[in-house]
Gaussian input, Z-matrix of N, CA and C with variables (Angstrom, degrees):
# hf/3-21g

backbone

0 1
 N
 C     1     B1
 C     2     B2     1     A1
 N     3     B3     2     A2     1     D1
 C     4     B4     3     A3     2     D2
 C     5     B5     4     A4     3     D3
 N     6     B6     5     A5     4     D4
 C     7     B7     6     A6     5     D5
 C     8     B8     7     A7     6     D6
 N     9     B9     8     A8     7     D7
 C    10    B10     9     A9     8     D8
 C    11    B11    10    A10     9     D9
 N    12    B12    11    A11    10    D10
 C    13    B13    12    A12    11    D11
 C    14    B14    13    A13    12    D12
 N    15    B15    14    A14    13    D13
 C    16    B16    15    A15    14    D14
 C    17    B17    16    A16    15    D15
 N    18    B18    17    A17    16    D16
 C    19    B19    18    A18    17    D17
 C    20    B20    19    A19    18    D18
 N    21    B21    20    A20    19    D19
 C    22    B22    21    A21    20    D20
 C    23    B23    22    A22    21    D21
 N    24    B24    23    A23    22    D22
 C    25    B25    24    A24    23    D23
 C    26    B26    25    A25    24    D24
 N    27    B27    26    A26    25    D25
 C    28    B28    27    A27    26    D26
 C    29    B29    28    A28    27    D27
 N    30    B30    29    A29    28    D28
 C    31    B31    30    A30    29    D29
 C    32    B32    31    A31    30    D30
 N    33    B33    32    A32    31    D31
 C    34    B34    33    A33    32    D32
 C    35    B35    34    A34    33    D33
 N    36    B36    35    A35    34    D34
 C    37    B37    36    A36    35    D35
 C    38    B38    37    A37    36    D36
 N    39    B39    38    A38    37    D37
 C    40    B40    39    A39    38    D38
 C    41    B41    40    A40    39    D39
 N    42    B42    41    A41    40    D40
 C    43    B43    42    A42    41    D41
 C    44    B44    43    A43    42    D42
 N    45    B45    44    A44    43    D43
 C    46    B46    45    A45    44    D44
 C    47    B47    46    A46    45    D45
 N    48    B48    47    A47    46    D46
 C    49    B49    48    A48    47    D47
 C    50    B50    49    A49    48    D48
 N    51    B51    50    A50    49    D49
 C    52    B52    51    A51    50    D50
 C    53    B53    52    A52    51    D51
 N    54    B54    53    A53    52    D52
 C    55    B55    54    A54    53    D53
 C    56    B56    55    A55    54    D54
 N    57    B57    56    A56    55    D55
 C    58    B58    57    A57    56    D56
 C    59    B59    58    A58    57    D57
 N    60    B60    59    A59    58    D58
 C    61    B61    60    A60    59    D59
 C    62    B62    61    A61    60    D60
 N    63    B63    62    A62    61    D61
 C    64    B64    63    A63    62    D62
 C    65    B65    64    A64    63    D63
 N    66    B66    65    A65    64    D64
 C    67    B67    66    A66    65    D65
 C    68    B68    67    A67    66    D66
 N    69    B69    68    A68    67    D67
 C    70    B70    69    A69    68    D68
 C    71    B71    70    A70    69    D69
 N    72    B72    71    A71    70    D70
 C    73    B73    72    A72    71    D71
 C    74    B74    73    A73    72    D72
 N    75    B75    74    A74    73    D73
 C    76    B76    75    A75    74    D74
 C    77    B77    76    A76    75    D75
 N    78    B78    77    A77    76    D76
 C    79    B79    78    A78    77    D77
 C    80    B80    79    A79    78    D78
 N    81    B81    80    A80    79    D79
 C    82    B82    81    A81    80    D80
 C    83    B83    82    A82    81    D81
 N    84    B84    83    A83    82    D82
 C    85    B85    84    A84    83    D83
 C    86    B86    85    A85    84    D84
 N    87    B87    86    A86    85    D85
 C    88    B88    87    A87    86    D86
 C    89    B89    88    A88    87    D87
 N    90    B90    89    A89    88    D88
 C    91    B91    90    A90    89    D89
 C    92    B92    91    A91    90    D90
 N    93    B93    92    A92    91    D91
 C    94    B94    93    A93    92    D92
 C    95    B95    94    A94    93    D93
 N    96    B96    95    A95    94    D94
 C    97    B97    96    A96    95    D95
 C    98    B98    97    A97    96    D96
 N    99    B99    98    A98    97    D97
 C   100   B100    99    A99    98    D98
 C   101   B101   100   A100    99    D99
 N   102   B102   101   A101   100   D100
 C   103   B103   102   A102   101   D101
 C   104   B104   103   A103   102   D102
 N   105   B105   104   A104   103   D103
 C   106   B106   105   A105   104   D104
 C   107   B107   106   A106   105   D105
 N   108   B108   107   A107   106   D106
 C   109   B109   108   A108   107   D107
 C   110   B110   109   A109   108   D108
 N   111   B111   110   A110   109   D109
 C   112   B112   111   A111   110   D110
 C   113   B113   112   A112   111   D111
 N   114   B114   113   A113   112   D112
 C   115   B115   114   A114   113   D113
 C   116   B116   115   A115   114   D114
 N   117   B117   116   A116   115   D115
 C   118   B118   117   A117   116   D116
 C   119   B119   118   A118   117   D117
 N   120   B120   119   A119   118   D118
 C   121   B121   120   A120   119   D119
 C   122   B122   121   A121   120   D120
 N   123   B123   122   A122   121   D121
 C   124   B124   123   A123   122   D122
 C   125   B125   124   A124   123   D123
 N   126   B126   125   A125   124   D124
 C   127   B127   126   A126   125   D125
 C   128   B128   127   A127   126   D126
 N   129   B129   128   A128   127   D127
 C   130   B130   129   A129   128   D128
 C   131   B131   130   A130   129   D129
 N   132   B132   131   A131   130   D130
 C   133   B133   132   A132   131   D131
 C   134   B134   133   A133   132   D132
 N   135   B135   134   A134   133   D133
 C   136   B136   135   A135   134   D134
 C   137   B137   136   A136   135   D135
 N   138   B138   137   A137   136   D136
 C   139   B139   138   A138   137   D137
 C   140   B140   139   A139   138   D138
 N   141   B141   140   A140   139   D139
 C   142   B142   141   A141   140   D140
 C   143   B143   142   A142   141   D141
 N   144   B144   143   A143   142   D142
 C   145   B145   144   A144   143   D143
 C   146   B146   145   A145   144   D144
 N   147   B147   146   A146   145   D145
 C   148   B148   147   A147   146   D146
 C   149   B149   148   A148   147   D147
 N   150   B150   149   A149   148   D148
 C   151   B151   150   A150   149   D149
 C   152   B152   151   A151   150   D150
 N   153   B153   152   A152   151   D151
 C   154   B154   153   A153   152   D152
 C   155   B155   154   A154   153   D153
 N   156   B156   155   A155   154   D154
 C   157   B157   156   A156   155   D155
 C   158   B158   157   A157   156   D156
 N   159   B159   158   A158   157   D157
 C   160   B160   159   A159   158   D158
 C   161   B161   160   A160   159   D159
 N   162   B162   161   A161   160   D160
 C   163   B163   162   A162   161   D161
 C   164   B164   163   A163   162   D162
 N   165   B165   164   A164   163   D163
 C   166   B166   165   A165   164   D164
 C   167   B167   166   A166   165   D165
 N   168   B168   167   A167   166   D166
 C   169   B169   168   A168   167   D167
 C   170   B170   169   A169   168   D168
 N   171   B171   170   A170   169   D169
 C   172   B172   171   A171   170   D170
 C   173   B173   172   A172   171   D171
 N   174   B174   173   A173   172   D172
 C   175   B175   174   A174   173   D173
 C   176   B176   175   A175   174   D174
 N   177   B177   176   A176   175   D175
 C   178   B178   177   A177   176   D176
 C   179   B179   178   A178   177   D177
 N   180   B180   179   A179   178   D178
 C   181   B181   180   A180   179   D179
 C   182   B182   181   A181   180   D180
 N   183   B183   182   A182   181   D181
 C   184   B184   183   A183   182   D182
 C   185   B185   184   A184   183   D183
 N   186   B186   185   A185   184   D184
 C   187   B187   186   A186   185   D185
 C   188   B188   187   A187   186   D186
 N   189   B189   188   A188   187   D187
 C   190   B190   189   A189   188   D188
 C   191   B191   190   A190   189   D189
 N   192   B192   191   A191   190   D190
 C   193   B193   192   A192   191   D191
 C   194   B194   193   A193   192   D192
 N   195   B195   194   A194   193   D193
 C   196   B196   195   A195   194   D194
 C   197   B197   196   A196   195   D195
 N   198   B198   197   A197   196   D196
 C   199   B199   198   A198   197   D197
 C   200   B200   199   A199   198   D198
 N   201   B201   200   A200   199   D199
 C   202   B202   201   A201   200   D200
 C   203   B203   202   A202   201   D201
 N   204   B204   203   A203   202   D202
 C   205   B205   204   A204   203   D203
 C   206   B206   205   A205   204   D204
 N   207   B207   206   A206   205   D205
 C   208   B208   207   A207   206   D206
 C   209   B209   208   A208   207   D207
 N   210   B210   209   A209   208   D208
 C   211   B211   210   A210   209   D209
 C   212   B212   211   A211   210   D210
 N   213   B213   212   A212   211   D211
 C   214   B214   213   A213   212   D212
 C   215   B215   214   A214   213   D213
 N   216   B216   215   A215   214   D214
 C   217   B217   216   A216   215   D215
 C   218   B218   217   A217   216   D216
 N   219   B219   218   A218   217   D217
 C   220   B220   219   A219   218   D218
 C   221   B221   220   A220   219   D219
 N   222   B222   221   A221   220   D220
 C   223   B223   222   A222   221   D221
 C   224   B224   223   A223   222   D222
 N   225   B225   224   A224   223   D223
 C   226   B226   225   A225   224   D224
 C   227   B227   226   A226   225   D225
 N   228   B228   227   A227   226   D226
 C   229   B229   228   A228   227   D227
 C   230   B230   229   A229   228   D228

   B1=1.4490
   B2=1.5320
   B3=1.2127
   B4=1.4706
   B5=1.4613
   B6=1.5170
   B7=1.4648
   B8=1.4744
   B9=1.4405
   B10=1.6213
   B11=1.7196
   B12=1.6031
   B13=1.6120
   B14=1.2933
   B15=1.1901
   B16=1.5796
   B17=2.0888
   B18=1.1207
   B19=1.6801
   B20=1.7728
   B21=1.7057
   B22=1.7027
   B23=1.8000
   B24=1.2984
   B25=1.5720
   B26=1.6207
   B27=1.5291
   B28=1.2061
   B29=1.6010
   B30=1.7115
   B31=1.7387
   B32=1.7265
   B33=1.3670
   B34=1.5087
   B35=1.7429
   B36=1.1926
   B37=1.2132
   B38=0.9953
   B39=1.3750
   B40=1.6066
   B41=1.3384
   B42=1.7672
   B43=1.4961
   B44=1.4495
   B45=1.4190
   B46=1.6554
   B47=1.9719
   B48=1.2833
   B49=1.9354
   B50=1.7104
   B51=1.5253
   B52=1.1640
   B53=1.7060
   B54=1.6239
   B55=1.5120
   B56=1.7162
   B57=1.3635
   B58=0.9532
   B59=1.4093
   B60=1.3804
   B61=1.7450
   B62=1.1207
   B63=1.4471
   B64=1.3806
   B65=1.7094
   B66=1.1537
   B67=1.4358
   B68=1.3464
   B69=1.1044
   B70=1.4482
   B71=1.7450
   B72=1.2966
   B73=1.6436
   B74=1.5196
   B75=1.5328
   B76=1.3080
   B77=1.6766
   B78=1.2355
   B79=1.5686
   B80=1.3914
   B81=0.8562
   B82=1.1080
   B83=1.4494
   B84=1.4397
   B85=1.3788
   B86=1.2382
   B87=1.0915
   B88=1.9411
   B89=1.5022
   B90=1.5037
   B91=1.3493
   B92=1.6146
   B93=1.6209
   B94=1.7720
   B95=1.7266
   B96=1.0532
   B97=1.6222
   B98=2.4516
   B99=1.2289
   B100=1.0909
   B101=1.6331
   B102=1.0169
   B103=1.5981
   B104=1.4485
   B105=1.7281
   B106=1.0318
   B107=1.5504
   B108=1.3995
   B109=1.3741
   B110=1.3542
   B111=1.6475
   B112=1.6220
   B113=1.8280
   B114=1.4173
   B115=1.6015
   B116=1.4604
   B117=1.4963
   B118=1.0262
   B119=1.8893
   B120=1.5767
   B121=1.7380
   B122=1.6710
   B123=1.3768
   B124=1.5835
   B125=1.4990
   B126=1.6696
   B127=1.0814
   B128=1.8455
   B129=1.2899
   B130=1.1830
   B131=1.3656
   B132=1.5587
   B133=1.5954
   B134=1.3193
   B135=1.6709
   B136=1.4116
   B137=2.2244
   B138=1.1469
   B139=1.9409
   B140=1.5313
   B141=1.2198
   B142=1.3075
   B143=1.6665
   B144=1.5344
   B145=1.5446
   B146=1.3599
   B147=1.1187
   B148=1.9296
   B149=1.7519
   B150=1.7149
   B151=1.5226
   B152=1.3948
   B153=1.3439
   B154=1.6260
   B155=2.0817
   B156=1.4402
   B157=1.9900
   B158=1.7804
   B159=0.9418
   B160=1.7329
   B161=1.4478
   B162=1.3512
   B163=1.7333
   B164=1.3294
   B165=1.2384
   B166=1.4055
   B167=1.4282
   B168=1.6840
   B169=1.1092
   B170=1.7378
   B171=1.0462
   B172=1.7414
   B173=1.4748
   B174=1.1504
   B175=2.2125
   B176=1.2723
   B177=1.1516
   B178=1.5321
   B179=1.0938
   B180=1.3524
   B181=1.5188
   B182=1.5214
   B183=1.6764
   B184=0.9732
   B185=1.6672
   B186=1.3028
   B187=2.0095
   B188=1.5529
   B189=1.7409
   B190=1.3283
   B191=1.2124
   B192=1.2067
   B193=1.3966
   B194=1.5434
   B195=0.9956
   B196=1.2988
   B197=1.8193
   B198=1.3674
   B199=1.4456
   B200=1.1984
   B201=0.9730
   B202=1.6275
   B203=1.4215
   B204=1.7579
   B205=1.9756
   B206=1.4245
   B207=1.3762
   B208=1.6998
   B209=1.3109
   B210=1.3158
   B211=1.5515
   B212=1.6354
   B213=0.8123
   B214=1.8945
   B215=1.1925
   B216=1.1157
   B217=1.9609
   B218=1.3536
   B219=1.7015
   B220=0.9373
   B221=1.7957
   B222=1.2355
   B223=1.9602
   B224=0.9923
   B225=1.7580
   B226=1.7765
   B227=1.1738
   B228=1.2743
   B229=1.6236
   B230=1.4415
   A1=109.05
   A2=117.09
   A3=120.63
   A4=119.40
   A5=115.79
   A6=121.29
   A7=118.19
   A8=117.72
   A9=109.41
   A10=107.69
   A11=111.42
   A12=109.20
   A13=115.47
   A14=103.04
   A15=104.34
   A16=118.42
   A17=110.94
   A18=97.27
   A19=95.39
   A20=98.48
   A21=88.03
   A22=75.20
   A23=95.35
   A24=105.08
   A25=124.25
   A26=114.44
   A27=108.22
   A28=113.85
   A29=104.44
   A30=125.59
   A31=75.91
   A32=118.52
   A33=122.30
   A34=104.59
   A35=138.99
   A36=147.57
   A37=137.32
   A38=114.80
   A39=129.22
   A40=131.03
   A41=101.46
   A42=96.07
   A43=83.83
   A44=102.66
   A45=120.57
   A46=94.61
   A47=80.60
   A48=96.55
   A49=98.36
   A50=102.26
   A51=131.53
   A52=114.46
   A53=110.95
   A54=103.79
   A55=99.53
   A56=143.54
   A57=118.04
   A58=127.46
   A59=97.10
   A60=111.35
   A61=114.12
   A62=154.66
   A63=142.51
   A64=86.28
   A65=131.41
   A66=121.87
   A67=135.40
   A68=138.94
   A69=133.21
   A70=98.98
   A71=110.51
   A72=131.33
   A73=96.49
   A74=127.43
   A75=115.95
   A76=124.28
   A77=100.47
   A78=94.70
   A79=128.53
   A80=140.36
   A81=145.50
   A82=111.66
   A83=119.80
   A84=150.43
   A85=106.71
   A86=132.19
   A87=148.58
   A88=93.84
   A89=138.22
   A90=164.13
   A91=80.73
   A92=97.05
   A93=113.75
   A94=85.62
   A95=118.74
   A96=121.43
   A97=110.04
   A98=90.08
   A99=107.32
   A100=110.25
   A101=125.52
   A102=128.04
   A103=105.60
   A104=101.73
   A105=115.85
   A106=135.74
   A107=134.74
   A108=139.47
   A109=121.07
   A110=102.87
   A111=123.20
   A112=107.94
   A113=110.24
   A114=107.27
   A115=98.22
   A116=128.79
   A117=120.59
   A118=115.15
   A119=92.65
   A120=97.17
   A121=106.21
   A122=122.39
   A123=98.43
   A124=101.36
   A125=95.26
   A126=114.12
   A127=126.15
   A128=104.42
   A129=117.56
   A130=116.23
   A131=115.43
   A132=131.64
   A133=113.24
   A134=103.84
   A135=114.29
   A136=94.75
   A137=83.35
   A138=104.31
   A139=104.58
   A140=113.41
   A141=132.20
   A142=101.94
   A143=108.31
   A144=127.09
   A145=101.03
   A146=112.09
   A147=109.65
   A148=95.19
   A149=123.85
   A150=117.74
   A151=118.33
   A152=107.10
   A153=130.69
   A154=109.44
   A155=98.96
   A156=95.31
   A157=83.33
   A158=129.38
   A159=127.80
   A160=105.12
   A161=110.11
   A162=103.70
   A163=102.64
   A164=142.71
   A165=123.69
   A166=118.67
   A167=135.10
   A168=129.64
   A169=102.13
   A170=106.42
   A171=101.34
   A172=99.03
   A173=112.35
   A174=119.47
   A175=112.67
   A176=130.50
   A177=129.85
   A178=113.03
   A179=144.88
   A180=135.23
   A181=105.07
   A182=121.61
   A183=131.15
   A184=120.37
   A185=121.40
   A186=106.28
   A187=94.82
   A188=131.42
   A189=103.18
   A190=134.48
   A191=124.36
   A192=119.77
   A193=131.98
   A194=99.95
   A195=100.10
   A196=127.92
   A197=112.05
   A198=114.53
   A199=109.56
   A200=131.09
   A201=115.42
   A202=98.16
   A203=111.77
   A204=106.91
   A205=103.94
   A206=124.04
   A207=109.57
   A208=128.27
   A209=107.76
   A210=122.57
   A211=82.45
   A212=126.64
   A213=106.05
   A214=129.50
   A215=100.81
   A216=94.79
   A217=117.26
   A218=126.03
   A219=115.48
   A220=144.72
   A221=86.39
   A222=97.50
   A223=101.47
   A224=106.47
   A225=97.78
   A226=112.09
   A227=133.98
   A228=154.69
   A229=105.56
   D1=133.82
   D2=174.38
   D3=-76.59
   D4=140.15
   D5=-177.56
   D6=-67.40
   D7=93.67
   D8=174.12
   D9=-100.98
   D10=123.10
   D11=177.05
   D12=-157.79
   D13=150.25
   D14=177.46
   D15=-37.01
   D16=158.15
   D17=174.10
   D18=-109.68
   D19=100.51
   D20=-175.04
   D21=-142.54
   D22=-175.36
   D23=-164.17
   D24=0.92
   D25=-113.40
   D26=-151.69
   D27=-77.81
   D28=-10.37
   D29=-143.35
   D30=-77.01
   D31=-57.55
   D32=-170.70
   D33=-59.24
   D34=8.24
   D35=147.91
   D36=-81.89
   D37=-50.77
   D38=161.47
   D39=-54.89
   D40=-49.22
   D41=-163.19
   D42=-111.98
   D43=-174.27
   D44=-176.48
   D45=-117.16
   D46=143.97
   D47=169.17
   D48=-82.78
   D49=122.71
   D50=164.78
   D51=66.17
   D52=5.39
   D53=150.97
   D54=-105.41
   D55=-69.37
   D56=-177.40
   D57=-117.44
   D58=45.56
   D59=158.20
   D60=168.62
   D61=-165.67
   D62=-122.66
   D63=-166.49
   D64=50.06
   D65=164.80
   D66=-33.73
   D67=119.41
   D68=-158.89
   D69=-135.60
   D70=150.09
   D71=174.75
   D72=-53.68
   D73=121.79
   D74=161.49
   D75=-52.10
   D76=144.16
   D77=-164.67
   D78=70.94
   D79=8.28
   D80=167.86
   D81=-97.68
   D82=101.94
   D83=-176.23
   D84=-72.33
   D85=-49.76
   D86=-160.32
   D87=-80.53
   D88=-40.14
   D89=-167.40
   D90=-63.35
   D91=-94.09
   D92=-159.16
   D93=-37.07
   D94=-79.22
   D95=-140.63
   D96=-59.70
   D97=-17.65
   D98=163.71
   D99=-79.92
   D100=-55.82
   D101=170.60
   D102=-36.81
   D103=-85.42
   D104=164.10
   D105=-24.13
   D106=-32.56
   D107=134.87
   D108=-36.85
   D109=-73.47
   D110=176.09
   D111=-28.73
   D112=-56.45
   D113=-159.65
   D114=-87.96
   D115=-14.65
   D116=178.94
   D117=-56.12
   D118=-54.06
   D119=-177.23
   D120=-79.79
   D121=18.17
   D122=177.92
   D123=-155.16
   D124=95.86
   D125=-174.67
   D126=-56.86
   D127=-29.99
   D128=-178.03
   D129=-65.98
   D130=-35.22
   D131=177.45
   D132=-58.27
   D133=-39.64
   D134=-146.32
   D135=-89.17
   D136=-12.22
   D137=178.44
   D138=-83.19
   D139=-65.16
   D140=-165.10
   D141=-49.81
   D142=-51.37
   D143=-178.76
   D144=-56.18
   D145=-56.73
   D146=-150.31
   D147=-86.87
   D148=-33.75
   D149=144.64
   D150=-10.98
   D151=-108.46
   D152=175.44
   D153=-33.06
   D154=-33.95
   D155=-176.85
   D156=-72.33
   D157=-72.90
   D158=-168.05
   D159=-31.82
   D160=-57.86
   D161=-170.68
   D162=-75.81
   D163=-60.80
   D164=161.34
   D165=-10.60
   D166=-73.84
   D167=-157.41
   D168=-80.40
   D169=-25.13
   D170=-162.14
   D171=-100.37
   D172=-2.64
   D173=149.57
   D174=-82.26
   D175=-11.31
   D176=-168.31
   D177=-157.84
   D178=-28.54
   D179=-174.12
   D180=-120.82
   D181=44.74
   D182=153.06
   D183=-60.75
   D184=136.04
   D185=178.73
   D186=-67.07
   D187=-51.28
   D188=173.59
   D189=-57.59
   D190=-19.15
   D191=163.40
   D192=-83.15
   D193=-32.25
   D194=161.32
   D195=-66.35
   D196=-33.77
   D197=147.53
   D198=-54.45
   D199=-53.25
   D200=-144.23
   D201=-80.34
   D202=-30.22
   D203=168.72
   D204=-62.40
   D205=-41.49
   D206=-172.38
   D207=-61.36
   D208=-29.85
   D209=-166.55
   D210=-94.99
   D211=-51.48
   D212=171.11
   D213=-50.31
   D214=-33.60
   D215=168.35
   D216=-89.99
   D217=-35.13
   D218=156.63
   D219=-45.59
   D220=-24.42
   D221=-172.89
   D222=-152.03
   D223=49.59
   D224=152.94
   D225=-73.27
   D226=-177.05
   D227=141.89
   D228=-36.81

């Protein structure tokens, strides 16, 4: 499933608008339901998106990886 979400704190950091997710103006209703149309008829987008959101999070927002960055900054040399 492809990532559709508001672009508010960290989400507008992580992912990218329209490689791995569909960022939209919070609140903006006319936005979602327009999105929401858009990915309906194009299946390939809606692949391509939720592709690239997986490798994004599971390159970086692994819990082992994310330990293993904390405890590195915490107790470097």
């Amino acid at each position: 499933m492809p990532l559709v979400a508001s672009a508010v704190g960290g989400i507008a950091e992580v992912f990218e608008h329209g490689h791995s997710a569909w960022l939209l103006p919070p609140g903006d209703e006319d936005a979602l339901v327009a999105t929401l149309k858009r990915l309906y008829w194009r299946a390939e987008e809606r692949r391509r998106l939720a592709e690239n959101a997986y490798r994004k999070v599971s390159e970086n927002f692994m819990i082992h990886q994310m330990a293993a960055r904390y405890l590195q900054e915490v107790y470097r040399d």
